[in-house]
KOLMI-439705 format. One record per residue (C-alpha): x, y, z negated; residue in one letter; residue number from 0. Coordinates in nm, 3 decimals. Last residue first. Example, Ala and Ser with C-alpha at 12.3 -4.5 7.8 and 13.67 -1.06 7.14 Angstrom:
2
         x         y         z   resn   resi
     1.367    -0.106    -0.714      S      1
     1.230    -0.450    -0.780      A      0
END
This chain:
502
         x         y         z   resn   resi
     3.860     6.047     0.030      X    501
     4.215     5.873    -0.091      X    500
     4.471     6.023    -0.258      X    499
     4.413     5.855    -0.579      X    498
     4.217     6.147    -0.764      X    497
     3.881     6.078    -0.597      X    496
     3.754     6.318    -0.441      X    495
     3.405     6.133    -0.371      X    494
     3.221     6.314    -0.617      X    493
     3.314     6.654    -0.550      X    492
     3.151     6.577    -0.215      X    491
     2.795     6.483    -0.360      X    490
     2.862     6.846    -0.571      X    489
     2.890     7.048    -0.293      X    488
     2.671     6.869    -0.087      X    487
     2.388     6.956    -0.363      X    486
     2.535     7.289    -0.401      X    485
     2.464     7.397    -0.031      X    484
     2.123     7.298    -0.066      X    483
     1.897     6.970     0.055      X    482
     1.510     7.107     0.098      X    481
     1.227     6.972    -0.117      X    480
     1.413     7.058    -0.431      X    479
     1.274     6.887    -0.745      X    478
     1.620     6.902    -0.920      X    477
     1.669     6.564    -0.950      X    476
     1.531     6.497    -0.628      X    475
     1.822     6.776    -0.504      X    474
     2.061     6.555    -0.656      X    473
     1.924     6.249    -0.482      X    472
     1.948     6.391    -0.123      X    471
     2.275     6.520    -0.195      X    470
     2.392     6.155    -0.311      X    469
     2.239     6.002     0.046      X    468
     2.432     6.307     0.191      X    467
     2.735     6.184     0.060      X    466
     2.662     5.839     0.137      X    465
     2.631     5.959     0.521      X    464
     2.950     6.162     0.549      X    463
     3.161     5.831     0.352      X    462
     3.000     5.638     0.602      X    461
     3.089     5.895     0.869      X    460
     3.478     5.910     0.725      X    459
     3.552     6.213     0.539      X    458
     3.959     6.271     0.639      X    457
     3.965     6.536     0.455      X    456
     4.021     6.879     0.691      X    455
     3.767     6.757     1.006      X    454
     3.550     6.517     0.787      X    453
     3.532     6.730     0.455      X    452
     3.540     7.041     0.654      X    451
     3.187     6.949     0.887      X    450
     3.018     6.869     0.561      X    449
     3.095     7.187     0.387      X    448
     2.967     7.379     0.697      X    447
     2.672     7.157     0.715      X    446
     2.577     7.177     0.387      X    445
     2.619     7.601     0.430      X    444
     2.335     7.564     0.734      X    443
     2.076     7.363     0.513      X    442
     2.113     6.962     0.449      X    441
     1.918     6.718     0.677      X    440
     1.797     6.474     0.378      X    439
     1.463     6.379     0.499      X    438
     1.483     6.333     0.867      X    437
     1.836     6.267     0.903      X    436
     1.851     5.997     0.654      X    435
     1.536     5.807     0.772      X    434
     1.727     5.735     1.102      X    433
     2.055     5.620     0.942      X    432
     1.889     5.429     0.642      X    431
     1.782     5.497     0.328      X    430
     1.918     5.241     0.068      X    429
     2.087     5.459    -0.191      X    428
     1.783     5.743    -0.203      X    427
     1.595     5.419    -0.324      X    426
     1.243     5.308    -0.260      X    425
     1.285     5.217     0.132      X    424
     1.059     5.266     0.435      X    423
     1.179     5.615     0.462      X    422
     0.887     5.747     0.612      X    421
     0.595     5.584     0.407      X    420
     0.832     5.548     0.146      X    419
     0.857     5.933     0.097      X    418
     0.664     5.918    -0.206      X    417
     0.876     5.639    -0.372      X    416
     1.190     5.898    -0.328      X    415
     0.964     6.144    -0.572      X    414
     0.899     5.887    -0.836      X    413
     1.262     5.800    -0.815      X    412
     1.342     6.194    -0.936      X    411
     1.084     6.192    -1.180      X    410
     1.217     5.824    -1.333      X    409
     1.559     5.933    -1.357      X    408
     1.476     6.270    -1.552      X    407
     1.223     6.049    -1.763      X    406
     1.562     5.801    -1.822      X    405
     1.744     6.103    -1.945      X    404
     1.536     6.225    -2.197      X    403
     1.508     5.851    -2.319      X    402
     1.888     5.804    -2.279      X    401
     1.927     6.032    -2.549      X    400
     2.161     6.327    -2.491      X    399
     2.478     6.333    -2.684      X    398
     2.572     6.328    -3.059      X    397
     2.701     6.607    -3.226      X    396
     3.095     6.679    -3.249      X    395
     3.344     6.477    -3.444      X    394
     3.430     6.283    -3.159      X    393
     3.434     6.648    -2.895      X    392
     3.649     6.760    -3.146      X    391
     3.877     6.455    -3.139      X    390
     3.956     6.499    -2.772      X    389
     3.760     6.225    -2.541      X    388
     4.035     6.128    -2.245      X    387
     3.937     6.242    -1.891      X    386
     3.714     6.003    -1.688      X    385
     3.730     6.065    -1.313      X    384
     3.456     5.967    -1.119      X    383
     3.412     5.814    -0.778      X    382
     3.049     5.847    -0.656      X    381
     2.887     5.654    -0.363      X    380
     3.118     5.374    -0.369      X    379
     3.112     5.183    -0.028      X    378
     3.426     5.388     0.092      X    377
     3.638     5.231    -0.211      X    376
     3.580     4.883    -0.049      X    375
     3.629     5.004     0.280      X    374
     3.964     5.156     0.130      X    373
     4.011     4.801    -0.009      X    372
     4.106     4.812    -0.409      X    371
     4.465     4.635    -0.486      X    370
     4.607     4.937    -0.305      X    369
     4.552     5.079    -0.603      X    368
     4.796     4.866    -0.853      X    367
     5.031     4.856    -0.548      X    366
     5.024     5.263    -0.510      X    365
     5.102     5.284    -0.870      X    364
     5.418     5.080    -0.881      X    363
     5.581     5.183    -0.603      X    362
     5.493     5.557    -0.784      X    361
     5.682     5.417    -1.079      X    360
     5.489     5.369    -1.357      X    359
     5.621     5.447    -1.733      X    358
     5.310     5.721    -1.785      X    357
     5.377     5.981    -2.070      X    356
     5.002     6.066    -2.146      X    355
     4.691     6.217    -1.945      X    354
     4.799     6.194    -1.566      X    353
     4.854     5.861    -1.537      X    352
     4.816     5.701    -1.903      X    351
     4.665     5.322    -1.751      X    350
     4.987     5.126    -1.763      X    349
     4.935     4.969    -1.435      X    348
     4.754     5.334    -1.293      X    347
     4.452     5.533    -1.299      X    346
     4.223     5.228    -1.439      X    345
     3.940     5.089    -1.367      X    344
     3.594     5.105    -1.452      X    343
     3.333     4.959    -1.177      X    342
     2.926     5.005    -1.185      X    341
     2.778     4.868    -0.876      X    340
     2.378     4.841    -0.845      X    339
     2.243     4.521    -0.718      X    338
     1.995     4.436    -0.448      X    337
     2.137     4.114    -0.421      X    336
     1.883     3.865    -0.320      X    335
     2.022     3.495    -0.161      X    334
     1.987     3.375     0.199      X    333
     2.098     3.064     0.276      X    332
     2.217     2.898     0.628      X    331
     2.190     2.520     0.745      X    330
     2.333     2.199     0.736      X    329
     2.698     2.282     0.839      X    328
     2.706     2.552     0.563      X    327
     2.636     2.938     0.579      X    326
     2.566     3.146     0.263      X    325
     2.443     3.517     0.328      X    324
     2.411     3.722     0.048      X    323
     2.154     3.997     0.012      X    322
     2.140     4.385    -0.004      X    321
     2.274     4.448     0.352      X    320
     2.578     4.704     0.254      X    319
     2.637     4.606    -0.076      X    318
     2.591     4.262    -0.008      X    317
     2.805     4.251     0.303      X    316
     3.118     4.439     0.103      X    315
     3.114     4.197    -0.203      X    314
     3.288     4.002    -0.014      X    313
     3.617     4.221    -0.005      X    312
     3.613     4.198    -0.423      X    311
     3.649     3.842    -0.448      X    310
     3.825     3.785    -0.167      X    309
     4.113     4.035    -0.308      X    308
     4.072     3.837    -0.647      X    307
     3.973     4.110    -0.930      X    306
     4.240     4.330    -1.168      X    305
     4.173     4.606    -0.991      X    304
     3.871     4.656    -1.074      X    303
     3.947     4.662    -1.475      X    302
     3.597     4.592    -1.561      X    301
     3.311     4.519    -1.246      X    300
     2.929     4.567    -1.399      X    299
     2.680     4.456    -1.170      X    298
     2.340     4.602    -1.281      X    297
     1.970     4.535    -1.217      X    296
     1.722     4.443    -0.952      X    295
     1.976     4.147    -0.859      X    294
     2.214     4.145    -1.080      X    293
     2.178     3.716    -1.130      X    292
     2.216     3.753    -0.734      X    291
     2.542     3.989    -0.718      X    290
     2.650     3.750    -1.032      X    289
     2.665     3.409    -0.810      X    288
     2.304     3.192    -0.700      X    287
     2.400     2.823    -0.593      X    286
     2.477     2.644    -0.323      X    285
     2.627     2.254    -0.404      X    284
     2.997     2.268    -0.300      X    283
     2.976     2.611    -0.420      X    282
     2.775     2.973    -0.300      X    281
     2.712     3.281    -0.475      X    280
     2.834     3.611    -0.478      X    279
     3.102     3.638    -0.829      X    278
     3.120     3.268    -0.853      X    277
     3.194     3.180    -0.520      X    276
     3.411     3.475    -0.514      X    275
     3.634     3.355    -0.809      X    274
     3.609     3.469    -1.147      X    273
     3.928     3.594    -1.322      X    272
     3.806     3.963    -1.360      X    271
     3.589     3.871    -1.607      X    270
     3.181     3.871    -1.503      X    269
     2.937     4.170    -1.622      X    268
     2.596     4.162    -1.541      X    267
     2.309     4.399    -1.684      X    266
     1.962     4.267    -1.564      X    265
     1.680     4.476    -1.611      X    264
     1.496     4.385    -1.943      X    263
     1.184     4.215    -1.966      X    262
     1.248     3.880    -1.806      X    261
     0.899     3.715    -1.759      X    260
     0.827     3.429    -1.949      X    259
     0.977     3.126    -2.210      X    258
     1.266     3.063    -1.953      X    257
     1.512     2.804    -1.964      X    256
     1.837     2.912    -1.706      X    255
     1.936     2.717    -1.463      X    254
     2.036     2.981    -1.183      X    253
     1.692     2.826    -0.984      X    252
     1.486     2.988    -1.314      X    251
     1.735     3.310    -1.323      X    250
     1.641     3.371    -0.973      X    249
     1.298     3.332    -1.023      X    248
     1.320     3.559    -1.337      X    247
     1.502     3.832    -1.079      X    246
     1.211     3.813    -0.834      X    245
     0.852     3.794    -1.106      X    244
     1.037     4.097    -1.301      X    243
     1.069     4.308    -0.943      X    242
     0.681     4.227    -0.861      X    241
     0.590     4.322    -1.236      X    240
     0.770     4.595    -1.197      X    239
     1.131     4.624    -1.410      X    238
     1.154     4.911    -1.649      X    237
     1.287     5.249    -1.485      X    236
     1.703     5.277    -1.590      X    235
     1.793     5.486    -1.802      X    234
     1.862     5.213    -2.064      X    233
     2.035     4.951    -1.797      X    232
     2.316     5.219    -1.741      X    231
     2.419     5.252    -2.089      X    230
     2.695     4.905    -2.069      X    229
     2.826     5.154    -1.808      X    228
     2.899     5.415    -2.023      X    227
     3.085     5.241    -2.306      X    226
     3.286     5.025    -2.089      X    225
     3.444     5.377    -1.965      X    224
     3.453     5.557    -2.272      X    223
     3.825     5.688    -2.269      X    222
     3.947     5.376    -2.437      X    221
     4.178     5.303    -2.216      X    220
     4.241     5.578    -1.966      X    219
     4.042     5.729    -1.670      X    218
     3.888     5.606    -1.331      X    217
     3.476     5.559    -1.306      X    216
     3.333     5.378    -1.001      X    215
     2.977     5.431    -0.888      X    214
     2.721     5.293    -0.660      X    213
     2.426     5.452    -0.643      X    212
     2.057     5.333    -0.706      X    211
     1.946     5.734    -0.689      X    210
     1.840     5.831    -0.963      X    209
     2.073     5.597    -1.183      X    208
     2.346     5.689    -0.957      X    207
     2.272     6.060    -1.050      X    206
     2.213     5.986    -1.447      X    205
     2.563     5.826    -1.458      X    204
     2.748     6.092    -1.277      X    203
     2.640     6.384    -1.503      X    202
     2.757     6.123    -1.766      X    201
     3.067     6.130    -1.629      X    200
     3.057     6.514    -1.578      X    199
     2.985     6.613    -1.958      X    198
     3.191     6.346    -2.117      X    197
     3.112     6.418    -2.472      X    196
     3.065     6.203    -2.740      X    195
     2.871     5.907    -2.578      X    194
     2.653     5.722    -2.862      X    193
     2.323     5.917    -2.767      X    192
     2.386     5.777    -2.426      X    191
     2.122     5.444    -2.602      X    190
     2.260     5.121    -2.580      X    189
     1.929     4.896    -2.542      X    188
     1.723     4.770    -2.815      X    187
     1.666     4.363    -2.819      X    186
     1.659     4.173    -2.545      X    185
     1.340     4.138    -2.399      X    184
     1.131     3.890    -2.260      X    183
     0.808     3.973    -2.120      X    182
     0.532     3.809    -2.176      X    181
     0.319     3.578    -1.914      X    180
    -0.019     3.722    -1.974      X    179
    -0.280     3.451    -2.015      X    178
    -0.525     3.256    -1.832      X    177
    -0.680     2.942    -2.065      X    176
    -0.540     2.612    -1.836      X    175
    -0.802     2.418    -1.768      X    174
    -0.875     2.055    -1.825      X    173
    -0.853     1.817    -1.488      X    172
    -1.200     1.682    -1.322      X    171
    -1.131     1.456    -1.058      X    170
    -0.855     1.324    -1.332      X    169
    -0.507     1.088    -1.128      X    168
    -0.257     1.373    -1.247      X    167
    -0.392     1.451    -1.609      X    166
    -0.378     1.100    -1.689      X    165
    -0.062     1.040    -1.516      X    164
     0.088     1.307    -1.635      X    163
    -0.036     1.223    -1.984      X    162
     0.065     0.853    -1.940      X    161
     0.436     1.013    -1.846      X    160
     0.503     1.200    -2.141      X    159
     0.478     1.496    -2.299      X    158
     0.222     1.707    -2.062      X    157
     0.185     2.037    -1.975      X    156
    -0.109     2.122    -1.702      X    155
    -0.046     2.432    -1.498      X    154
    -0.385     2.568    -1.268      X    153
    -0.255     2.782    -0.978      X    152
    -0.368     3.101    -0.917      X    151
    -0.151     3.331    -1.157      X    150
     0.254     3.216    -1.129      X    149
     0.395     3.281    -1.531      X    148
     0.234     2.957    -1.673      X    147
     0.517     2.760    -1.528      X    146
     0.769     2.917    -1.796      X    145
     0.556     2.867    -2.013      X    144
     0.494     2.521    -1.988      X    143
     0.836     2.416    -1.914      X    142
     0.850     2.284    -2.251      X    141
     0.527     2.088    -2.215      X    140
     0.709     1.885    -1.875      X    139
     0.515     1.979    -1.526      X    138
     0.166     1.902    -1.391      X    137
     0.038     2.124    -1.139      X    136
    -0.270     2.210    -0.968      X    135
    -0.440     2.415    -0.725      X    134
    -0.204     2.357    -0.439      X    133
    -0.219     2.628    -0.154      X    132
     0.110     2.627    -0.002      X    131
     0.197     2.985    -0.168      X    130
     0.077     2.877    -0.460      X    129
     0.311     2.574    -0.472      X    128
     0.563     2.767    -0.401      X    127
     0.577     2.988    -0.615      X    126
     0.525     2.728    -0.878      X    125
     0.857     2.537    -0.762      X    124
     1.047     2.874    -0.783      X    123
     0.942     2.884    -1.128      X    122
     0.994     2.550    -1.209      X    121
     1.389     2.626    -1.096      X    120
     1.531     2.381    -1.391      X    119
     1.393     2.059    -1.557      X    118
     1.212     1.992    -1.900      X    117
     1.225     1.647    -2.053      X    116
     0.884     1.425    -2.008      X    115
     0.876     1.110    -2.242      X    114
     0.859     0.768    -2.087      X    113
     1.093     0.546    -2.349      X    112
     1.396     0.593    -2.124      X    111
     1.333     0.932    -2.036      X    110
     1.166     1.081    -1.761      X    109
     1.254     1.442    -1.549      X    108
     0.991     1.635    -1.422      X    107
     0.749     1.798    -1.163      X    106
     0.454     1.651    -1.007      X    105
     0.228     1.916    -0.813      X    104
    -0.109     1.825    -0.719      X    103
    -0.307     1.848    -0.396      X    102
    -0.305     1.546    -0.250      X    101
    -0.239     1.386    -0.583      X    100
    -0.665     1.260    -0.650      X     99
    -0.592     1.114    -0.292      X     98
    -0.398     0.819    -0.414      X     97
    -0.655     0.718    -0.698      X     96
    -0.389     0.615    -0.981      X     95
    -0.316     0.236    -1.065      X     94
    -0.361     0.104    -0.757      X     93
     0.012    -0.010    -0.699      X     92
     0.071     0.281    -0.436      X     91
    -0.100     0.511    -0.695      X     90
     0.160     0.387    -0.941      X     89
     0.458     0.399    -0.715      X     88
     0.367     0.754    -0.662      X     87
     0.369     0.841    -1.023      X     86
     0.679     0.740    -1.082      X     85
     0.820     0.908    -0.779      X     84
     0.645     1.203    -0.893      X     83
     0.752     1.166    -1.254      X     82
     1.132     1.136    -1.166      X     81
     1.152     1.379    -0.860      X     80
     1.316     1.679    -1.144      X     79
     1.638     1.487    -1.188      X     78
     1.863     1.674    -0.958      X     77
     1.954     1.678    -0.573      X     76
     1.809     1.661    -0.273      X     75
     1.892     1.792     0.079      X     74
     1.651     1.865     0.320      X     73
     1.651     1.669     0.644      X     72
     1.433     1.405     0.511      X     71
     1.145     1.629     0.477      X     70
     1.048     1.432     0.331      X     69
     1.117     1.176     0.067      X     68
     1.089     0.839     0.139      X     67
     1.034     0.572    -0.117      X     66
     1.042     0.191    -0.029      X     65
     0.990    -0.127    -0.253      X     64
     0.987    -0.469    -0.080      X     63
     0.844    -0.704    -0.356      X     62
     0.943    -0.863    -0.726      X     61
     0.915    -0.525    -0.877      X     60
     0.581    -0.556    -1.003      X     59
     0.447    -0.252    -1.268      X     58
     0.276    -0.346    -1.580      X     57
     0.275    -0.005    -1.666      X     56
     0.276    -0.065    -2.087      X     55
     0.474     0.275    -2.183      X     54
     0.807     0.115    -2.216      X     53
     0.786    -0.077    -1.861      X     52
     0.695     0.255    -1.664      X     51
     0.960     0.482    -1.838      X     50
     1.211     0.173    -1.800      X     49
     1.114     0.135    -1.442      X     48
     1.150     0.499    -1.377      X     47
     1.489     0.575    -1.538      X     46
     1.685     0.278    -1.396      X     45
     1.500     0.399    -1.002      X     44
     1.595     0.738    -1.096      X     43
     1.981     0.676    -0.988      X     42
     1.896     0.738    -0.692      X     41
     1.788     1.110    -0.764      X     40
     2.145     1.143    -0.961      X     39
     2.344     1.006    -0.675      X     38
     2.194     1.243    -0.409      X     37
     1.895     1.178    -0.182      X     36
     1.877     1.286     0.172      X     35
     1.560     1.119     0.224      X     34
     1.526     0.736     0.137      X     33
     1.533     0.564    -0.174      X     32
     1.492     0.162    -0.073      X     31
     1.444    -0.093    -0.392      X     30
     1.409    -0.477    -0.278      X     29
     1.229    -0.792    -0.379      X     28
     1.246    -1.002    -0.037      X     27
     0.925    -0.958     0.091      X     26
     0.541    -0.827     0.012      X     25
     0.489    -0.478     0.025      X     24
     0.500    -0.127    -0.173      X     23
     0.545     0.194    -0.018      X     22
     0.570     0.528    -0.207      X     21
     0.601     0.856     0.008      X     20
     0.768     1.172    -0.221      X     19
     0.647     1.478    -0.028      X     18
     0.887     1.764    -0.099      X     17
     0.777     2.155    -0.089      X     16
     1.076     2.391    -0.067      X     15
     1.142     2.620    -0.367      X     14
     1.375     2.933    -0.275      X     13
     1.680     3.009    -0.476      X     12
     1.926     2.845    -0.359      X     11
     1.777     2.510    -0.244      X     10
     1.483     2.411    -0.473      X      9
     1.287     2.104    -0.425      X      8
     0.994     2.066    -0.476      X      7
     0.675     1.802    -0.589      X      6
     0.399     1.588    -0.393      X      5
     0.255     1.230    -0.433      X      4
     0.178     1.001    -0.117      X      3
     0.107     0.670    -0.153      X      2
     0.112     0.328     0.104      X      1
     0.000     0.000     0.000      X      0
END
């Protein structure tokens, strides 16, 4: 007898809908997984007939035993077809109504004694399912929550495998109350209250928060550059509930266990020894890297130079594109990374160029920055200097709170969300060529200044357009319709950065 039971599989971060055939018949006794199947999915065969021998199944194995999974061109990997497989050989024995699963999805991973453990990327998988029209789904009780997060599709916990099956093989299944999923937070924020100080860095800070800019800050140790960045995520607008569905999804197929939505944006900060697998995604087996665990939030990058070349020089398709693009002999993946770039380094090996009695040779310091790409550097919107923090600015009051500086943020992104309809995009950072011209054409003295930095600086036309992208959020921040001569003033002043390069 022939079944058909359905679950997912997840491949980067999308969910991919799997339909795990059972076929029983009479022969030499015989177990055939078919499909693209790794080790650990063949190895299910142990789990299952233990699961269905320890909870009473009185399963035959003495015949020709075949499961297919299609498609068969999709790879497979992971624990997660256990109870669908299981439950597929039981419908193909009679024990479950075969076309009471035609619209049902079976997620989870058995145990020994039949008991449901929780598996990774249910989100994903629920996504899915809605978007493929299933009604139902059973998955493990501890990925309840997680699962109860996707509106219009009924999710039915269960702790072991005669619950599945129960709840699997009903005409009439039990359902789930609707609820809110909640947001997850993370506790308070750092709040620019704690930055002594620092009038033009933090100047700097509120404009790439604005605007979604990228920004790079250049001073000495301990002049506060950790400590600003780490403050981005609290000026920041809260995460939509669109945005907060994305980056959980991500963080579901990442691995992570989820009790709801993520609250917080993301705030991501990897060492400066990770490779660029790692730092964009990718591996043997493809999976998300920090630009897609930032995605919607923050990619922090400490001592910059410090980074694998590779590393760094492949970040330059996700900043530019705002995803990652994975290609392997069985297909291409594309991963989110809509990420904003914070980077601290510093002005030299030693760090005290320009502030202290610096040992560097020039040889020395024009290695330690040629470590940085100039497309790299061309790619950061504003490049700050950080000047040391004197003891009466320590002693001083506190700063600004982030809270009057996150309404300033989110007045000047309300206005770039009402020129969508022309723009197409939500972020001064993101507007393209055509959209630039039309709403950030700068008056007669922006053009002047313009027309110097390329012609006497060396401005290249990405640098010319990013600094006009920066103009157009400065005059948001000011409510200006119109782009001034001071906004390209100050969008230029931003990209002299004190290395020599524009």
């Amino acid at each position: 007898m022939l079944a058909t039971s359905l679950t997912a599989a997840v491949l980067g971060v999308e969910a991919h809908l799997v339909r795990v055939e059972a076929d029983t018949a009479s022969g030499f006794p015989k177990f055939t997984m078919l499909g693209l199947a790794d080790s650990s999915i063949k190895e299910s065969e142990g789990r299952i007939r233990a699961a269905l021998r320890n909870c009473g199944y009185e399963f035959k194995w003495d015949r020709r035993i075949t499961v297919s999974m299609a498609p068969a061109s999709l790879r497979k990997m992971g624990s997660s077809y256990d109870l669908a497989t299981a439950v597929g050989l039981l419908a193909a024995d009679g024990a479950v109504e075969p076309g009471r699963l035609a619209d049902v999805l079976l997620v989870g991973e058995l145990a020994l004694d039949g008991a449901l453990r929780p598996v990774t990327g249910v989100l994903p998988m629920m996504l899915m399912a809605r978007r493929q029209g299933l009604r139902a789904a059973v998955v493990p009780a501890a990925n309840a929550a997680e699962a109860a997060i996707v509106e219009g599709i009924d999710v039915h916990p269960a702790v072991s495998l005669p619950e599945a099956v129960g709840l699997a093989g009903s005409a009439v299944r039990p359902s789930t109350p609707a609820r809110a999923a909640p947001r997850i937070a993370h506790g308070a924020l750092p709040d620019m209250a704690d930055v002594r100080g620092q009038p033009v860095a933090r100047r700097a800070l509120e404009i790439a928060a604005a605007g979604g800019h990228n920004v790079v800050f250049i001073g000495p140790p301990g002049s506060g550059k950790t400590m600003l960045a780490r403050r981005v995520p609290g000026i920041l607008p809260p995460l939509t509930v669109e945005e907060a569905v994305e980056t959980t999804a991500i963080y579901s197929a990442w691995g992570a266990r989820l009790e709801g939505l993520l609250g917080d944006r993301p705030f991501r900060s990897p060492h400066h020894t990770t490779s660029d697998a790692a730092l964009v995604g990718g591996g043997t087996i493809p999976r998300p890297g920090e630009v897609s665990l930032a995605h919607n939030g923050v990619l922090f990058l400490d001592e910059l130079p410090e980074f694998r070349r590779n590393a760094l020089e492949a970040l330059r398709q996700p900043l530019e594109e705002r995803t990652v693009t994975i290609a392997r002999s069985r297909g291409t993946l594309k991963l989110p990374a809509r990420f904003q770039l914070v980077a601290a380094m510093n002005p030299c090996p030693c760090g005290l160029l320009g502030h202290a009695a610096c040992a560097c040779t020039p040889g020395a310091v024009r290695r330690y920055r040629s470590r940085i790409s100039g497309p790299l550097l061309d790619r950061m919107d504003l490049q700050v200097e950080v000047a040391p923090v004197g003891y009466v600015e320590m002693t001083g009051p506190p700063g600004e709170p982030s809270a009057a500086v996150a309404a300033r943020v989110g007045s000047a992104r309300h206005r770039q969300r009402l020129r969508h309809d022309v723009t197409e995009v939500s972020l001064n950072s993101e507007l393209p060529p055509r959209a630039l011209r039309e709403v950030a054409a700068p008056d007669a003295e922006g053009e002047t200044l313009l027309r110097g930095a390329m012609e006497k600086f060396g401005l290249s036309a990405r640098g010319h357009d990013r600094a006009l992208r920066v103009a157009r959020t400065l005059a948001d921040l000011e409510g200006a319709s119109r782009i001034a001569g001071r906004h390209v003033a100050e969008a230029l002043h931003f990209r002299a950065l004190g290395t020599g390069r524009p």
